[in-house]
C-alpha positions as CSV (number, residue, x, y, z in Angstrom):
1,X,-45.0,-63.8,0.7
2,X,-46.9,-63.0,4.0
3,X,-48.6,-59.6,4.5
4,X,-46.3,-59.0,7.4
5,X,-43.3,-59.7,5.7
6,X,-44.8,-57.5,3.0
7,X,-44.7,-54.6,5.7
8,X,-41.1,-55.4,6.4
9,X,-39.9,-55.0,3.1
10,X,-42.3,-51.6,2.7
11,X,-40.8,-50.4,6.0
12,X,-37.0,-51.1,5.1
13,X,-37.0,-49.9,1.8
14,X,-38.9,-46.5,3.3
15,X,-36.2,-46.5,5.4
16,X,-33.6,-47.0,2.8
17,X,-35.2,-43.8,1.3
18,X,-35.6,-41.3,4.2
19,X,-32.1,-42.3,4.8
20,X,-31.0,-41.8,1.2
21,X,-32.6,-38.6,1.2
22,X,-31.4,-37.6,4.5
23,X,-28.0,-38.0,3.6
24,X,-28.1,-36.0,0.1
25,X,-29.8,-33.7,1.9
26,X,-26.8,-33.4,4.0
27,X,-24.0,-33.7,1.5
28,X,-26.0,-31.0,-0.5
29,X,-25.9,-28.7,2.9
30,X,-22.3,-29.5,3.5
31,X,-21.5,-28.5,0.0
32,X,-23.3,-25.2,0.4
33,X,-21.5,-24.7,3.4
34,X,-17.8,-25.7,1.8
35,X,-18.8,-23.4,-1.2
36,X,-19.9,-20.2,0.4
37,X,-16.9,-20.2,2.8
38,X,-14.6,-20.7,0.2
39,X,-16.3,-17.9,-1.1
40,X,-15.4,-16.0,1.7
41,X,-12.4,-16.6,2.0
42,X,-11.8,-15.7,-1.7
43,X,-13.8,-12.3,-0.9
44,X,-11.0,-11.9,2.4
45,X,-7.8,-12.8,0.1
46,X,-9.4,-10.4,-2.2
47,X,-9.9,-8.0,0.1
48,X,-6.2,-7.5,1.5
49,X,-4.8,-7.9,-1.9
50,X,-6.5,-4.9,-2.8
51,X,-5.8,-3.6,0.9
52,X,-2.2,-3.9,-0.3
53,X,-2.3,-2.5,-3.5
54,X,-3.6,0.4,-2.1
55,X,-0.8,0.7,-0.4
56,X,1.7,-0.2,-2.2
57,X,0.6,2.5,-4.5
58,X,0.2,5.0,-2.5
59,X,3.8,4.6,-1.4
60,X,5.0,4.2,-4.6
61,X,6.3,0.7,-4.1
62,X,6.9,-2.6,-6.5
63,X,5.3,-1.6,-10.1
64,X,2.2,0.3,-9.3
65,X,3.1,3.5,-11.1
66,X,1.6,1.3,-14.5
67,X,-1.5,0.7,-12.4
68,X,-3.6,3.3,-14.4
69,X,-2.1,1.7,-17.7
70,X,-2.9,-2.1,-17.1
71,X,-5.6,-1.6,-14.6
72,X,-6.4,-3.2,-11.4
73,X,-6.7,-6.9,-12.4
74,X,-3.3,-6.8,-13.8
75,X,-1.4,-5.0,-10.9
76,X,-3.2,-7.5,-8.2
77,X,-1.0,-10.1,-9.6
78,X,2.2,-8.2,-8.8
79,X,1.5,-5.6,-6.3
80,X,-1.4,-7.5,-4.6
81,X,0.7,-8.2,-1.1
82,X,3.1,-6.9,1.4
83,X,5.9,-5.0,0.1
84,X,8.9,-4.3,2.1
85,X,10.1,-0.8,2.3
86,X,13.4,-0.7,0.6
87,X,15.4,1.3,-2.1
88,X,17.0,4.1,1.2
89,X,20.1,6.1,0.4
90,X,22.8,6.4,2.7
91,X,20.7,8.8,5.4
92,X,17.7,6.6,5.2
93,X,15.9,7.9,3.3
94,X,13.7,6.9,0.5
95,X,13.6,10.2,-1.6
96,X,10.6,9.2,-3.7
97,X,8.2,8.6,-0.9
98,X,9.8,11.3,1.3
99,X,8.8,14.0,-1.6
100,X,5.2,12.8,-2.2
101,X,5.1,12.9,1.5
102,X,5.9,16.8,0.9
103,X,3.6,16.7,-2.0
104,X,0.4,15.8,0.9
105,X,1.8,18.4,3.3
106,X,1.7,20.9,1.2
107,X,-1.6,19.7,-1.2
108,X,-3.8,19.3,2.7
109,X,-1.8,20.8,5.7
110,X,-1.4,17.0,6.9
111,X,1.8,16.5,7.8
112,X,2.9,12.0,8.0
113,X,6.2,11.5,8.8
114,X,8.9,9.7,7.2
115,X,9.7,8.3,10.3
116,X,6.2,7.1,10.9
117,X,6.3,5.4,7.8
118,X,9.6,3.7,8.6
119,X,7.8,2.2,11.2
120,X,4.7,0.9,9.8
121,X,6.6,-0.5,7.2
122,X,9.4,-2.3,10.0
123,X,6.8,-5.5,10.3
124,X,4.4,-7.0,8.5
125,X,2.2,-8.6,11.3
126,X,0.9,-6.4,14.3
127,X,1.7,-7.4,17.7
128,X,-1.0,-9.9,17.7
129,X,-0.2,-11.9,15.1
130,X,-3.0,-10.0,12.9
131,X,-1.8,-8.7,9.5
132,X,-0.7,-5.4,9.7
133,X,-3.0,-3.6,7.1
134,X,-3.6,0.4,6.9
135,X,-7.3,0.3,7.6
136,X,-7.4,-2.1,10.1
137,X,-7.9,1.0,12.7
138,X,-4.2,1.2,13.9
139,X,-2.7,3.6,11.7
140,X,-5.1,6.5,11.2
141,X,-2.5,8.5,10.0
142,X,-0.9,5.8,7.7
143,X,-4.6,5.5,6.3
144,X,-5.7,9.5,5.9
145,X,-2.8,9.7,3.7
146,X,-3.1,6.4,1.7
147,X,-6.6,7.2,0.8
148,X,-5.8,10.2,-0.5
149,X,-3.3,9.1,-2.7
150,X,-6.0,6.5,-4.0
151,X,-9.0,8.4,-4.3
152,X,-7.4,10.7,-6.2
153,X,-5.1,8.5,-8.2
154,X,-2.5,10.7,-7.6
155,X,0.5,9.0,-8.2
156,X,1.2,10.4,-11.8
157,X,1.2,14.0,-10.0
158,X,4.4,12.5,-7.9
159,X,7.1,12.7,-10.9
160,X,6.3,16.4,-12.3
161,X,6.0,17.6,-8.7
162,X,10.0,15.4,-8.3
163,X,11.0,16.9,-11.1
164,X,10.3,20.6,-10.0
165,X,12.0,20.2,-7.0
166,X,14.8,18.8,-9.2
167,X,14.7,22.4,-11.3
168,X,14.9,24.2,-8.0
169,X,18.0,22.1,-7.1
170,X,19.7,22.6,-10.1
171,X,18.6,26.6,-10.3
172,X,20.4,26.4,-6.5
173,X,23.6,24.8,-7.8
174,X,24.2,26.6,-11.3
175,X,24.1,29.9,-9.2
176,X,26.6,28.6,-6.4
177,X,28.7,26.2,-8.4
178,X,31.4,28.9,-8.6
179,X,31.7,29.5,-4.8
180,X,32.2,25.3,-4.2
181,X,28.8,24.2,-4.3
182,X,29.5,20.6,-4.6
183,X,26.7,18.6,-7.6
184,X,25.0,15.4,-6.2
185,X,22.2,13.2,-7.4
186,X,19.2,14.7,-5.7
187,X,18.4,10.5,-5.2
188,X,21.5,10.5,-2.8
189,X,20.1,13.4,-0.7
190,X,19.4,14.3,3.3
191,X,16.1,14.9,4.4
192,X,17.2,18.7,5.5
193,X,18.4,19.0,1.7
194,X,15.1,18.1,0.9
195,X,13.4,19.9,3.5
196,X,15.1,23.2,2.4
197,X,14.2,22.4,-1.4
198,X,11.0,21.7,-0.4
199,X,10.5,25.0,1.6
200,X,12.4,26.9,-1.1
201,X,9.7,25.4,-3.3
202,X,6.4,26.5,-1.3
203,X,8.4,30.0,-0.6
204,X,9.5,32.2,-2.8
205,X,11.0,34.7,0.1
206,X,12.7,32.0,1.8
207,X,16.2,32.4,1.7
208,X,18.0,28.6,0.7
209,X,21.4,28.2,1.4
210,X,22.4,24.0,0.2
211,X,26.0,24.9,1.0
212,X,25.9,25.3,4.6
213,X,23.9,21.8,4.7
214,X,26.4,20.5,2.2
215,X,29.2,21.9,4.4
216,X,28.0,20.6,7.8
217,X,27.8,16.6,5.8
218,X,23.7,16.4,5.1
């Protein structure tokens, strides 16, 4: 074999190299690549599951309320996504989160409206196609309130703080029974019952009169 031909064969198999080389190198880059955006994208799903489930619990919805006994692992797999906003009586109302709406009134002087909630809850996607999440910058009063809630794991105050309202309720119709106070599940109420439980509640001078709701059809 001639020395040139020698040189060929050095040159192509060099070649054969370099390229070999080259293309791991690039397969091994394009790997990278595919595994740190997957990455990222596992870090984003994670991050609006948990977006979610702070909402979800801080509205009360799906089966957060065993959040604090199962932990936040187990309650991503079920309360990890959007939620609609169900469960309202016959005035639209959904008494649980109405109350703990009280319960933030009263606990920080910041008042969130039912009615506000209603709406945030009405879509799922923003105007833009975006998801519609509570700390996306939107809905500062939607967020104030659900970090709150989540700071403070809070939710386990919700059902004593239900319950007293219940007492005054039931104080209210045990005293006016006899004068046609009509009973009904406090679940099935108006928001003015409510309101006037609620006020009845906070003070003791205020004067409550469920009757003349009850009478007028709240």
């Amino acid at each position: 074999m001639g020395t040139s031909n020698k040189k060929v064969i050095l040159i192509v198999c060099i070649a054969i190299i370099l390229f070999s080389v080259a293309f791991g190198s690039i397969r091994i880059v394009q790997h990278v690549s595919y595994q740190r955006e997957l990455r990222a994208e596992e870090a984003e799903q994670r991050r609006i599951a948990e977006t979610y489930l702070r909402l979800n619990y801080a509205f009360w919805l799906g089966g957060v309320g065993d959040l604090e006994r199962f932990g936040i692992e187990w309650a991503l797999q079920f309360d990890g996504e959007y939620l609609p906003f169900r469960e309202l009586n016959e005035f639209g109302v959904r008494i649980s989160t109405y109350l703990i709406l009280k319960k933030y009134e009263l606990e920080t002087g910041n008042t969130l409206s039912f009615e506000t909630v209603l709406e945030y809850f009405s879509q799922e996607f923003e105007p833009d196609g975006s998801l519609r999440l509570y700390n996306n910058g939107k809905h500062p009063e939607i967020q104030a309130f659900v970090e709150w809630m989540w700071e403070g794991m809070r939710l386990s105050e919700m059902s004593p703080f239900i319950v007293r309202i219940g007492d005054v309720y039931n104080t209210y119709y045990f005293e006016n029974r006899d004068e046609g106070f009509q009973w009904q599940n406090i679940f099935h109420m108006s928001p003015q019952m409510l309101d006037a439980l609620f006020r009845a509640y906070t003070d003791p001078n205020y004067v409550l009169d469920l009757t003349s709701l009850q009478q007028a059809g709240y």
